[in-house]
N, CA and C of each residue as an Amber inpcrd file, in Angstrom:
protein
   621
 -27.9130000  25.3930000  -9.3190000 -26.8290000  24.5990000  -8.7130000
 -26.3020000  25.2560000  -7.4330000 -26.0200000  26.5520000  -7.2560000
 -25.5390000  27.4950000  -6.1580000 -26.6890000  26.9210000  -4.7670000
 -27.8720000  27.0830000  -5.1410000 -28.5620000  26.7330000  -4.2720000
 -28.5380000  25.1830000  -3.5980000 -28.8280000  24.1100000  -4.4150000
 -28.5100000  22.7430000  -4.2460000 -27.1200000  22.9780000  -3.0310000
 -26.1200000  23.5570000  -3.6080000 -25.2390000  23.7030000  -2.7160000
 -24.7920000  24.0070000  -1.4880000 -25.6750000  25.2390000  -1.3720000
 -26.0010000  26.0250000  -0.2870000 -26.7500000  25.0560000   0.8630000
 -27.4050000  24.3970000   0.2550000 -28.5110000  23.4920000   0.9160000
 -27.4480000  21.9910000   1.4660000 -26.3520000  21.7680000   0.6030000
 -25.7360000  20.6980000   1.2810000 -24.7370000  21.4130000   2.1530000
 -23.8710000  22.3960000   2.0380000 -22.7440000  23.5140000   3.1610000
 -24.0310000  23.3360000   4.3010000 -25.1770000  23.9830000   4.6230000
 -25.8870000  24.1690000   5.7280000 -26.1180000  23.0630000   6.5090000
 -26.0410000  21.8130000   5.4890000 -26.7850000  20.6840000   6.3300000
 -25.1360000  19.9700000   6.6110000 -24.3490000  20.2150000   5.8200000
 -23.3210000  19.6080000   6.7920000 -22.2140000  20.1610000   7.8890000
 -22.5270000  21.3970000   7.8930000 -22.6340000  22.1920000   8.9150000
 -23.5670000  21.7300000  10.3920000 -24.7030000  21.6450000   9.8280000
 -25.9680000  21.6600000  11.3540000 -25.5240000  20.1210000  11.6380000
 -25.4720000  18.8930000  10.4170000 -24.7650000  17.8810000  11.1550000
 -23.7380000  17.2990000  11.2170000 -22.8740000  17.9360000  11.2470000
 -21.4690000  17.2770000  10.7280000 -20.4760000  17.8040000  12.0110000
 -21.0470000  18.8540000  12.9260000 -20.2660000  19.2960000  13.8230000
 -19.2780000  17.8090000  14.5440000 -20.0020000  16.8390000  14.9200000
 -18.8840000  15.7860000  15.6210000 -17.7960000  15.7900000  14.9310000
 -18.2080000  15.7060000  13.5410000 -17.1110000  14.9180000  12.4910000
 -15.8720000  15.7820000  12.1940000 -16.1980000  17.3970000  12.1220000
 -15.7530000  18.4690000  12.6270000 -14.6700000  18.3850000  13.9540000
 -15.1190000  17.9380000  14.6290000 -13.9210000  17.8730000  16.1170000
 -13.4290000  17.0430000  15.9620000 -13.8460000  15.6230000  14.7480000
 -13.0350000  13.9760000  14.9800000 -11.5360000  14.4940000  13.8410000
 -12.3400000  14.9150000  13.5220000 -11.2690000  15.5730000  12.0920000
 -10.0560000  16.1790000  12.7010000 -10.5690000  17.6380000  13.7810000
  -9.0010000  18.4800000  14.2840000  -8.4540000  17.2880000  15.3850000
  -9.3600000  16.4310000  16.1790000  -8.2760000  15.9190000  17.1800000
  -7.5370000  15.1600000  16.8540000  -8.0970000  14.0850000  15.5970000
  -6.7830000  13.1070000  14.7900000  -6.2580000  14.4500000  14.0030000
  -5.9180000  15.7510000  13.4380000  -4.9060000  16.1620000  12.5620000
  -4.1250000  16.6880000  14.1400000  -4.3400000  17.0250000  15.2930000
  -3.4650000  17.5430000  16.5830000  -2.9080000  15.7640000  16.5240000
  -3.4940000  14.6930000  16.9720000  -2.6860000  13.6400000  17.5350000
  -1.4820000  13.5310000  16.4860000  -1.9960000  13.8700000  14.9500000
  -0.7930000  13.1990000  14.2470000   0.1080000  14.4690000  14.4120000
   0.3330000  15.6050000  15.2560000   1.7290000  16.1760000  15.1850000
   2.6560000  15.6300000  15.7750000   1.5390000  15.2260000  17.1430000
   2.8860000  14.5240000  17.8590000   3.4320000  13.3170000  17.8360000
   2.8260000  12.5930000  16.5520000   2.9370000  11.0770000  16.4250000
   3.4890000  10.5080000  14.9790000   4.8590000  10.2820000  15.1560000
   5.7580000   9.8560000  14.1000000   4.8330000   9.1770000  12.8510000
   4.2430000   7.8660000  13.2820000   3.6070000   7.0180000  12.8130000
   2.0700000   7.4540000  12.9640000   1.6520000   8.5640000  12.8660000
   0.4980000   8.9800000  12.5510000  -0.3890000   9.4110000  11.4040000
   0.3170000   8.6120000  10.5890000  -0.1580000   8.3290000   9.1020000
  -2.0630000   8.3530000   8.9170000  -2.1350000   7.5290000   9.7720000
  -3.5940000   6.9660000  10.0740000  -4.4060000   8.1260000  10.0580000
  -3.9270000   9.1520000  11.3060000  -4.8660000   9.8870000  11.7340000
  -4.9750000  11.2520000  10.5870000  -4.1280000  11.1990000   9.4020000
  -4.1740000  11.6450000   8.5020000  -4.9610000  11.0990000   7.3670000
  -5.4200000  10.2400000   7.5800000  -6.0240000   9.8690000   6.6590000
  -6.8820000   9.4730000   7.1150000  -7.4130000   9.6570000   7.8730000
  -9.0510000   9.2500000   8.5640000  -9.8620000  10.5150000   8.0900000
  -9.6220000  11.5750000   8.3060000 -10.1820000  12.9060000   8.0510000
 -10.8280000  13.2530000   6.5350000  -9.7200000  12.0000000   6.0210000
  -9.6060000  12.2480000   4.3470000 -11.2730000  11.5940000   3.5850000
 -11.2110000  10.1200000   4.7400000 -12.2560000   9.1400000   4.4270000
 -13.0420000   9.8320000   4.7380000 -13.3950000  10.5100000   6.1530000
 -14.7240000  10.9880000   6.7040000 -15.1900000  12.1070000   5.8740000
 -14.3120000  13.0920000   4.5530000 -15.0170000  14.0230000   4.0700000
 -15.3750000  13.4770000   3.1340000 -14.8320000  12.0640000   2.4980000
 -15.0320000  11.0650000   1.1410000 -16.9580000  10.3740000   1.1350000
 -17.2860000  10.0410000   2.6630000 -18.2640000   9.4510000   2.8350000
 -19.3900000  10.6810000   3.1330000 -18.9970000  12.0170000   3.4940000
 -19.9550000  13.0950000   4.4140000 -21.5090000  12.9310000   3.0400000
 -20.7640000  12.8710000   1.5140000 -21.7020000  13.0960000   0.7100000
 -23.0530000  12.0450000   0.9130000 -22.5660000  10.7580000   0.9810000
 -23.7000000  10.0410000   1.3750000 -24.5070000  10.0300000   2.4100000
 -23.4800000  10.4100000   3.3210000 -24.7700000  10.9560000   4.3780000
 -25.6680000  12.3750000   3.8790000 -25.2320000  12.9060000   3.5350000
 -26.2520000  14.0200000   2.9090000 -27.3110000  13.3940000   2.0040000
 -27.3890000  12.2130000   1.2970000 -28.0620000  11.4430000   0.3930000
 -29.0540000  11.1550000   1.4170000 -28.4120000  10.4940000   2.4030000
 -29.3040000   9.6270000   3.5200000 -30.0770000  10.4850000   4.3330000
 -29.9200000  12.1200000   4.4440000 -30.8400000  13.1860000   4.8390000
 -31.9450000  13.1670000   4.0920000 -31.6290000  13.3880000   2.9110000
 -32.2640000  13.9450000   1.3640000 -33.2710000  13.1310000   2.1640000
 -33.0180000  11.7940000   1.6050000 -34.0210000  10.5190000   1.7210000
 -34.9880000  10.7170000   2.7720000 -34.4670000  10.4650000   3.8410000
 -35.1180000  10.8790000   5.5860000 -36.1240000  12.4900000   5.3010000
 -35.5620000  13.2020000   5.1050000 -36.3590000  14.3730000   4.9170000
 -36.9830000  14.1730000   3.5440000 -37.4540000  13.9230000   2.7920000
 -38.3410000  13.6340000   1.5350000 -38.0310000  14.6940000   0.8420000
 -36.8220000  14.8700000   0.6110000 -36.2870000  15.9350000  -0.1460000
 -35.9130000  15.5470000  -1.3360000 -36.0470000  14.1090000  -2.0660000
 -35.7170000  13.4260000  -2.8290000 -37.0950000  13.5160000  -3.6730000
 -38.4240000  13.6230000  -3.4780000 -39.9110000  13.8420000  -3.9560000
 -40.0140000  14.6870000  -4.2310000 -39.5050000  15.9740000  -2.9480000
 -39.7730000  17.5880000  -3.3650000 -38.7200000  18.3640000  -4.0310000
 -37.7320000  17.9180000  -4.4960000 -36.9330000  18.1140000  -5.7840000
 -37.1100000  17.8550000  -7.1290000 -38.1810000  17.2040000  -6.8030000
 -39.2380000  16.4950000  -8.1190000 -40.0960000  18.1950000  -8.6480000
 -40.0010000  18.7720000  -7.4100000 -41.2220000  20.2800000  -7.7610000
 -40.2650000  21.4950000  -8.4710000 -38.7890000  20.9650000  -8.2930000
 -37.8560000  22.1520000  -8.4230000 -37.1660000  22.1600000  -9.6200000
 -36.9860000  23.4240000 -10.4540000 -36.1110000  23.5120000 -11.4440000
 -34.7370000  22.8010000 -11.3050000 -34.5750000  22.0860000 -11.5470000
 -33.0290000  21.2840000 -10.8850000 -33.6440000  20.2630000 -12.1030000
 -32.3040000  19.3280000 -12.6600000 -32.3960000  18.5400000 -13.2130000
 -31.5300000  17.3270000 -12.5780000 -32.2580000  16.4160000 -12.4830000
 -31.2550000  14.4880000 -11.9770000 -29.5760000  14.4770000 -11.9140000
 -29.1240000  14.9330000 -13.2690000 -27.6910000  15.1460000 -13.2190000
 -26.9990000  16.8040000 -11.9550000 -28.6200000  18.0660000 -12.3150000
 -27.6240000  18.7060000 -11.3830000 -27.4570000  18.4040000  -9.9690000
 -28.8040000  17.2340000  -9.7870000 -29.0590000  16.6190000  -7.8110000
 -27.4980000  16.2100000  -7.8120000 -27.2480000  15.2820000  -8.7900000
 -26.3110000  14.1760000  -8.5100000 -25.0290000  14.8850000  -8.6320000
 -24.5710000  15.8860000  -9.1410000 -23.7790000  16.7680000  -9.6580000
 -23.2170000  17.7510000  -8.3750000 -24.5040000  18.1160000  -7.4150000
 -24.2550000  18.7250000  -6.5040000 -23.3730000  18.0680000  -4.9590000
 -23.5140000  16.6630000  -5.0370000 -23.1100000  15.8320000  -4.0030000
 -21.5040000  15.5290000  -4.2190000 -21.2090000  15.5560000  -6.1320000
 -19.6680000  14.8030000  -6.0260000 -19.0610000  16.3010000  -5.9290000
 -20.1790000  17.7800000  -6.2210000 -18.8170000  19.0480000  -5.8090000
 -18.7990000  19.3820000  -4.7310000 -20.1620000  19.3680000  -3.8670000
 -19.5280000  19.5870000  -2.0650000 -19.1320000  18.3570000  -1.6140000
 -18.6330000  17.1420000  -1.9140000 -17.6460000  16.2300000  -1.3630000
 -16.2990000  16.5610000  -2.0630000 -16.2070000  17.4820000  -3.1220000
 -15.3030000  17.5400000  -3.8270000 -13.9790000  18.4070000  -2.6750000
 -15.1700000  19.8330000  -2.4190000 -15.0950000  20.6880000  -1.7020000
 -14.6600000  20.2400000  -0.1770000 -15.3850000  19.5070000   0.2790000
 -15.1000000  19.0800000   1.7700000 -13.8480000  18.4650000   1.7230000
 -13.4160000  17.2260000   0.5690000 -12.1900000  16.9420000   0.4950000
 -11.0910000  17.7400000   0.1670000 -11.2070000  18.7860000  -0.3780000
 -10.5680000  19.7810000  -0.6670000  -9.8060000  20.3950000   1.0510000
 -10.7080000  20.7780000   1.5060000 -10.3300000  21.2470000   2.9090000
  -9.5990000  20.1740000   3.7620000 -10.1690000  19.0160000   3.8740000
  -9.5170000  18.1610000   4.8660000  -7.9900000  17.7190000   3.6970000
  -7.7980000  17.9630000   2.6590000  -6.3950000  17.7500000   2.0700000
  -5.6880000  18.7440000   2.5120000  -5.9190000  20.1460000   2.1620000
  -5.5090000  21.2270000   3.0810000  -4.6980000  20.7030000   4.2900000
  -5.4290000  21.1890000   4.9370000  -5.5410000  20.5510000   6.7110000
  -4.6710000  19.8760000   6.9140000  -4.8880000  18.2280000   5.9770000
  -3.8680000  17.3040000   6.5880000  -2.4450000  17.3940000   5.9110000
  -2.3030000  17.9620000   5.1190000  -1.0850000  18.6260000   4.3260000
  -0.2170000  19.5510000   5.1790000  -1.2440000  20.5440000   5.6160000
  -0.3430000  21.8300000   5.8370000  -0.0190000  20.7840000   7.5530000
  -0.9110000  20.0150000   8.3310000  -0.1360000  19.4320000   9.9470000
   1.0800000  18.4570000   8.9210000   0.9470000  17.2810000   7.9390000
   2.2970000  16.9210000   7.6740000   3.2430000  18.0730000   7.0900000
   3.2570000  18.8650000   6.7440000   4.7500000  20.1090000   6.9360000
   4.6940000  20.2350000   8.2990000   4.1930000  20.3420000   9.2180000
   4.4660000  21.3700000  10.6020000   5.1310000  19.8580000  11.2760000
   4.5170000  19.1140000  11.3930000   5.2270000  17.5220000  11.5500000
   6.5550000  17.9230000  11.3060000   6.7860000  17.6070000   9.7900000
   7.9400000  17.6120000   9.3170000   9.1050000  18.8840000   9.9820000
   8.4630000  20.3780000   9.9220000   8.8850000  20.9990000  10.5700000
   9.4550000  21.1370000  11.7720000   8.5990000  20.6220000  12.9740000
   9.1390000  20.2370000  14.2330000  10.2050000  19.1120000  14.4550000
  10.2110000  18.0530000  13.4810000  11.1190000  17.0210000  13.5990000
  12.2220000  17.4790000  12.9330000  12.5290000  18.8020000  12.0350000
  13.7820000  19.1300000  11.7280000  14.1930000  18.8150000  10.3730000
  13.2480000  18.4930000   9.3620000  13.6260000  17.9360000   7.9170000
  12.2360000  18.1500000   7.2010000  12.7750000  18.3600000   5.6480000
  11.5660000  17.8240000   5.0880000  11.7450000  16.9680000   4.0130000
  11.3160000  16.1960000   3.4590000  11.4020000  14.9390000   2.6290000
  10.3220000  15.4140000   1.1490000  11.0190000  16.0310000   0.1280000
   9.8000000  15.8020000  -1.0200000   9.1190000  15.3050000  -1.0170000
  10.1190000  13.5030000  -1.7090000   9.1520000  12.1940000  -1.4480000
   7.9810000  11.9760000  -0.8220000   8.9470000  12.0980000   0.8570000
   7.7160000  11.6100000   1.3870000   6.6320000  12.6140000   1.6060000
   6.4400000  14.2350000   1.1420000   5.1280000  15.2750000   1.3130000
   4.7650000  14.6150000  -0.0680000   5.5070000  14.1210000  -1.1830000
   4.5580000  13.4860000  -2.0920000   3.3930000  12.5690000  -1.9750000
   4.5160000  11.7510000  -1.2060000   3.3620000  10.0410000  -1.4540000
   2.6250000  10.5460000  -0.2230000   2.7780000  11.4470000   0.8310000
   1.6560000  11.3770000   1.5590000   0.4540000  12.1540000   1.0470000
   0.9340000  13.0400000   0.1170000  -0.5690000  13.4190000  -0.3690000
  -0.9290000  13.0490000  -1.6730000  -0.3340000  12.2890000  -2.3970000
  -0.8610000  11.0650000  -3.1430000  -1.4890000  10.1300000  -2.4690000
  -1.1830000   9.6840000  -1.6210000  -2.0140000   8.3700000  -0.1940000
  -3.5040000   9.2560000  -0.2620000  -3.4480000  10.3410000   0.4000000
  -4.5930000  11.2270000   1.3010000  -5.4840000  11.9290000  -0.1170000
  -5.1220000  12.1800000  -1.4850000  -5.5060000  11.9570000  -2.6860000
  -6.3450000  10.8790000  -3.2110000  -5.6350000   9.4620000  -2.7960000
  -6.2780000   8.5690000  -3.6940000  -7.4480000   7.7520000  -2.4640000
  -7.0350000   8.1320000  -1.6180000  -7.9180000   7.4920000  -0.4280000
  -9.3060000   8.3170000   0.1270000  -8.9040000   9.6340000  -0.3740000
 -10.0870000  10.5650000  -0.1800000 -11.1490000  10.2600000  -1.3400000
 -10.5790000   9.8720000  -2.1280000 -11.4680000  10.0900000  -3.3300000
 -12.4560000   8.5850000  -4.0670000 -11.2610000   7.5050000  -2.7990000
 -11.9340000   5.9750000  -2.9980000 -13.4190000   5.8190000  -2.5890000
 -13.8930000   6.1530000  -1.6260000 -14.9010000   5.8900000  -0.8580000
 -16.3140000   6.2210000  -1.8390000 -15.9770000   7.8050000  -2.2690000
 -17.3520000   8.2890000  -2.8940000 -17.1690000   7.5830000  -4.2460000
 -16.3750000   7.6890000  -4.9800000 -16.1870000   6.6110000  -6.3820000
 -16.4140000   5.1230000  -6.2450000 -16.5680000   4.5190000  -5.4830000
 -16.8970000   3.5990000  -5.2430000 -18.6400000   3.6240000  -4.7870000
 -19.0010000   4.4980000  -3.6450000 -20.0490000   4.1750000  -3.1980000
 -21.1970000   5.0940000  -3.6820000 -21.2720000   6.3010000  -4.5930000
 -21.9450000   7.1980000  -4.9330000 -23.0470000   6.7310000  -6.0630000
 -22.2140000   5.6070000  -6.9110000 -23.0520000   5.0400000  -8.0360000
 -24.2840000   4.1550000  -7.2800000 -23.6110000   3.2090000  -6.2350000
 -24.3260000   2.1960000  -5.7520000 -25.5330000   2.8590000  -5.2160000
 -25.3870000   4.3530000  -4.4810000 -26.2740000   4.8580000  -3.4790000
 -27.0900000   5.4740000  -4.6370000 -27.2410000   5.8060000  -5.5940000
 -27.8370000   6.8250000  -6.4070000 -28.7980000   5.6630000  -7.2410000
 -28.0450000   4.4900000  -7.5670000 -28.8710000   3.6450000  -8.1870000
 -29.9060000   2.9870000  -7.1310000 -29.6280000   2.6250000  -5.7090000
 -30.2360000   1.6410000  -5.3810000 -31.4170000   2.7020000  -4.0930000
 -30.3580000   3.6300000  -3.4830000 -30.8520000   4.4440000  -2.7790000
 -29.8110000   3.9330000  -1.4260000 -30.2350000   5.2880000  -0.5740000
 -28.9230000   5.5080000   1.0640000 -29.0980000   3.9370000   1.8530000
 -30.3400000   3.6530000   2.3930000 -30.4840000   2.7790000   3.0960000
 -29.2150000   1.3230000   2.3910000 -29.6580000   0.9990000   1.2310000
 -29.1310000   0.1210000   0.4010000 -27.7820000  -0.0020000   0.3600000
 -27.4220000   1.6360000   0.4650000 -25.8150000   1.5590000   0.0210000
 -25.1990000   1.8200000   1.7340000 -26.0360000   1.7880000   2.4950000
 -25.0020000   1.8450000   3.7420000 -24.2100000   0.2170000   4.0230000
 -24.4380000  -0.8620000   3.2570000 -24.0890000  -1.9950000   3.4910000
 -22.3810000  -1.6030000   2.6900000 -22.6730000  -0.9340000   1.4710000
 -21.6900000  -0.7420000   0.9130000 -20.6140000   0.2530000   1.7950000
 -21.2850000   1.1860000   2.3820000 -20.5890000   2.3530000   2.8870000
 -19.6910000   1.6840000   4.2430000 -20.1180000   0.5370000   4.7580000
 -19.1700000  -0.0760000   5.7320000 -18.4120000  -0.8570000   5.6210000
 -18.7640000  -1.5860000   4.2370000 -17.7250000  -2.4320000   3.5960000
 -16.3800000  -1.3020000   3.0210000 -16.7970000  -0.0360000   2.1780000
 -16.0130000   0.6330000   1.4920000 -15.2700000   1.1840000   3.1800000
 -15.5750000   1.3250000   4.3860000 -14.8730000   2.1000000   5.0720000
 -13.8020000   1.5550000   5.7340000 -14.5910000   0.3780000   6.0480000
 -13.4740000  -1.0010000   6.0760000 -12.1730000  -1.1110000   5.6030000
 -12.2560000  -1.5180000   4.2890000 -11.3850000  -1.1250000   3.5290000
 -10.3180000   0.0440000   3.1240000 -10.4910000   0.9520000   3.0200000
 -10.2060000   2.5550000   2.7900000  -9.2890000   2.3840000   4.5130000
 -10.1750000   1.9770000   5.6530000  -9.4600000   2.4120000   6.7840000
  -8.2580000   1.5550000   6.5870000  -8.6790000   0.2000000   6.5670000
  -7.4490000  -1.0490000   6.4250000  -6.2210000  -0.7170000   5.8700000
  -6.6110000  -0.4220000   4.8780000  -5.6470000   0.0070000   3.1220000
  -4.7310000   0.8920000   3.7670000  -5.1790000   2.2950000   4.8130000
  -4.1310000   3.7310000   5.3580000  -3.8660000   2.8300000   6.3510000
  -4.4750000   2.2150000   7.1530000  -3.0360000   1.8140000   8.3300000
  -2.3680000   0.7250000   7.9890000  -2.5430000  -0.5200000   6.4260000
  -1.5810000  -0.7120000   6.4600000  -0.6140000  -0.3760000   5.6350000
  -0.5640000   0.5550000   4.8530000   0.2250000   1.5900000   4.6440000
   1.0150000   2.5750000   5.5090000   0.4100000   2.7470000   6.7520000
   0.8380000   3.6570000   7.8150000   2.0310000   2.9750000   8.2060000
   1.2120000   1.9670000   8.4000000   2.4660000   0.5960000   9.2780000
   3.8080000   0.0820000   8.5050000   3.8660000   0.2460000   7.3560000
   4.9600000   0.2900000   6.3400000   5.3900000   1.5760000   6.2750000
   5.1890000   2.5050000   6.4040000   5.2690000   3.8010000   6.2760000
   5.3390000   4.6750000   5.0500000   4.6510000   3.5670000   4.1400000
   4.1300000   3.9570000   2.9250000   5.3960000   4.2520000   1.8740000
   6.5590000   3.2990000   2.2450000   8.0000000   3.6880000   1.6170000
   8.0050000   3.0320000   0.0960000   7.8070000   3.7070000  -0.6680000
   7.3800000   2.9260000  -2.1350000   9.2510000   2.7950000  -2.8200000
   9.7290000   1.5990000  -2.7750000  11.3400000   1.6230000  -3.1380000
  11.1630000   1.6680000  -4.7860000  11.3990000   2.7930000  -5.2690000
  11.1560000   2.8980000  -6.4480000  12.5430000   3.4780000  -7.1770000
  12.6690000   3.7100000  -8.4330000  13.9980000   4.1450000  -9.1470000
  13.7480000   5.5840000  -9.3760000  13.9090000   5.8490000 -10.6740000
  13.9790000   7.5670000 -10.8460000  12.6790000   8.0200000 -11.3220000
  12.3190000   7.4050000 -11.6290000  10.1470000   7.6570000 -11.8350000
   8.9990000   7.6220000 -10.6230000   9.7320000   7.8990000  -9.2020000
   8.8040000   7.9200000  -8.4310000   7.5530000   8.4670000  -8.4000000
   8.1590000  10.0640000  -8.7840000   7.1450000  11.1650000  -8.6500000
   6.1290000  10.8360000  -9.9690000   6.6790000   9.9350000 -11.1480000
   5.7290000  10.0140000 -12.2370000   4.8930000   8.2810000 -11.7010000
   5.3660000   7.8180000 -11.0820000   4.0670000   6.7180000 -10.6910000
   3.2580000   7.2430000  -9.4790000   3.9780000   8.5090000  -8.5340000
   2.8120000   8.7670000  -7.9350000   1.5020000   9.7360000  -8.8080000
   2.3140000  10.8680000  -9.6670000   1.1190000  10.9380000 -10.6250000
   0.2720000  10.6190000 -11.1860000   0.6180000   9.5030000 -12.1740000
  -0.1920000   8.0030000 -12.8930000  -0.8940000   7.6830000 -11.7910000
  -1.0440000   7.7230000 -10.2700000  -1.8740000   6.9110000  -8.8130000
  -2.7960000   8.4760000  -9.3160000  -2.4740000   9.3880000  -9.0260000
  -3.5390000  10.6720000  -8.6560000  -4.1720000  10.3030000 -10.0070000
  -3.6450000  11.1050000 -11.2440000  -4.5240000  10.6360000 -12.4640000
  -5.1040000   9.7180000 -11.9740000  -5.3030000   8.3300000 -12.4440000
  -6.3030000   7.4320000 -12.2180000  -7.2880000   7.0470000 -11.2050000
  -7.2280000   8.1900000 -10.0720000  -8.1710000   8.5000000  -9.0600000
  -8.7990000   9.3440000  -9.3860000  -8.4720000  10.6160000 -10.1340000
  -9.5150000  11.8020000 -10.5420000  -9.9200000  10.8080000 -11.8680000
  -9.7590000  10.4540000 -12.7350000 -10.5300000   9.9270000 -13.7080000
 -11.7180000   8.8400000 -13.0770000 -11.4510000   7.8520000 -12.2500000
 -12.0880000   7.1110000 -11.7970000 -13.2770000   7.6110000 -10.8600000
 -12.8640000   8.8730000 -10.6910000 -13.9670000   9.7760000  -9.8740000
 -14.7590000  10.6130000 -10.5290000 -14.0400000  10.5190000 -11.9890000
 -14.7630000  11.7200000 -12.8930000 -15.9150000  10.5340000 -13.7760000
 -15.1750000   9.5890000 -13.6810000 -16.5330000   8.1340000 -14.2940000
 -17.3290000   8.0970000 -12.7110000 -16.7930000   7.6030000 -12.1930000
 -17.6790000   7.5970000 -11.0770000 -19.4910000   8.6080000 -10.8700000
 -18.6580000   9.7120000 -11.7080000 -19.6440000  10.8240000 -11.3910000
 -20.5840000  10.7860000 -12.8300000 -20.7390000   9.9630000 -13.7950000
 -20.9780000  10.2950000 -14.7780000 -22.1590000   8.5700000 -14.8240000
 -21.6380000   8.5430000 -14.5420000 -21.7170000   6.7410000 -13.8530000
 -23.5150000   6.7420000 -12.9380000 -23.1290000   7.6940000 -11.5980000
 -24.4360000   7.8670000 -11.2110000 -25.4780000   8.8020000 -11.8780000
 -24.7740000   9.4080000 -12.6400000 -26.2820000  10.6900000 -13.4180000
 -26.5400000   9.4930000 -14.3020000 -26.1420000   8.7140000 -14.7750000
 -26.6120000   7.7810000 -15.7040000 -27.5680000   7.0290000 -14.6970000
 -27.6060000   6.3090000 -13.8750000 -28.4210000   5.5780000 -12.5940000
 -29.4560000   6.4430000 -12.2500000 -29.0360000   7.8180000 -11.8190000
 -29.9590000   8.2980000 -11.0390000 -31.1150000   8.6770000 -12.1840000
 -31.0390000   9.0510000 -13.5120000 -31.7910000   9.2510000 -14.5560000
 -32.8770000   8.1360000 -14.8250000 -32.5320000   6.8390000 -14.7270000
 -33.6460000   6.0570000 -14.6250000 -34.0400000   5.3160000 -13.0820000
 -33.1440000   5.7230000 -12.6140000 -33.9070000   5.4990000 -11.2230000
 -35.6930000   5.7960000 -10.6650000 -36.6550000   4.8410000 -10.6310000
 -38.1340000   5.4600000  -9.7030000 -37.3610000   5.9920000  -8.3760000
 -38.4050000   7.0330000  -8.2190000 -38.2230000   7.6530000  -7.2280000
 -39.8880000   7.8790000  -6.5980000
C-alpha cells in the first residue's frame, strides 16, 4: 500500500503543479475578499476530483494491466485513491481554514459559527465529488466517468457559490453546531460507503 501511494504523491506532484498555483491564488484572493466563500471552496473540489484524474493516468499509462503483475490486491488499487484524495483534502482543508482565521483576523472578529459552518461547507463539499464519482469511475472506467466528473463539478461549484451568495447563514436555534455535525457525519459515512461501494465494482470489473 506505501508504495501504491508513493506512486500517486509523485504523479500528482509531476501533474498537478497548475492545480497547485490555482489552489494558493484563489486561498490569497479570498483574504482580501469578504464574499470569498467561493474561492474557498474551489480548492476543496479540485483536491475532491485530483483522485480521478490519477485513475485517468493509471488508464492512459496501462498501469491498470500492469498492476495485474503486482502483489496489490483490487480493494488495495481502489483503497489507495480514496487515502491520497483523503490526504490531498486534508491539506487543502488546512489551507483554507487556517486563510478563513487570518480573514477573520484582519477584519477584527472571529465568529465560532461562522469558522464552523465554513468548514462544515469545505468538509461536505470536499468530500461530494469523489463519493459520488469514484464508484462510477471504478465500475465503468476514467473515460466513462469524465461525463460524470463535469456534471459532479457543476454542481459541487453551483451548490458553494450559491451558498457563498447567501453567505451560508443557516438561521438555526440552539442545535446549530449539532446539525452542522449530523452534515459532517453523513459525509464521512457516505464517503466511507462510497469507498466500499467501488472495491465491490472494481472486484468484478474486466479489465
Amino acid at each position: 500500500m506505501k508504495g501504491l501511494l508513493l506512486k500517486d504523491f509523485y504523479m500528482t506532484i509531476k501533474y498537478g503543479k497548475t492545480l497547485f498555483l490555482v489552489v494558493l491564488v484563489f486561498l490569497a484572493i479570498s483574504c482580501f475578499d469578504d464574499g470569498g466563500s467561493f474561492f474557498l471552496v474551489y480548492p476543496m473540489i479540485l483536491a475532491g476530483v485530483l483522485p480521478m484524474s490519477l485513475i485517468s493516468l493509471d488508464e492512459r499509462e496501462k498501469w491498470v494491466q500492469y498492476s495485474g503483475t503486482l502483489p496489490y490486491t483490487r480493494a488495495q488499487l481502489v483503497s489507495s485513491k480514496y487515502i491520497i484524495g483523503l490526504l490531498l483534502g486534508v491539506g487543502a482543508f488546512i489551507l483554507s481554514m487556517a486563510t478563513t482565521a487570518g480573514r477573520m483576523w484582519m477584519n477584527g472578529y472571529f465568529s465560532l459559527l461562522e469558522f464552523g459552518t465554513m468548514a462544515s461547507l469545505l468538509l461536505v463539499l470536499g468530500l461530494l465529488p469523489p463519493t459520488i464519482l469514484l464508484p462510477f469511475v471504478f465500475k465503468f472506467g476514467a473515460e466513462k466517468g469524465r461525463i460524470m466528473f463535469y456534471v459532479v463539478i457543476g454542481l459541487a461549484t453551483a451548490i458553494g457559490t450559491l451558498l457563498a451568495g447567501f453567505g451560508f447563514q443557516m438561521q438555526m436555534q440552539t442545535n446549530e453546531f449539532a446539525i452542522l455535525f449530523v452534515m459532517c457525519t453523513v459525509a464521512v459515512l457516505l464517503y466511507l460507503g462510497s469507498w466500499c461501494l467501488s472495491v465491490a465494482f472494481y472486484k468484478k470489473r474486466e479489465l
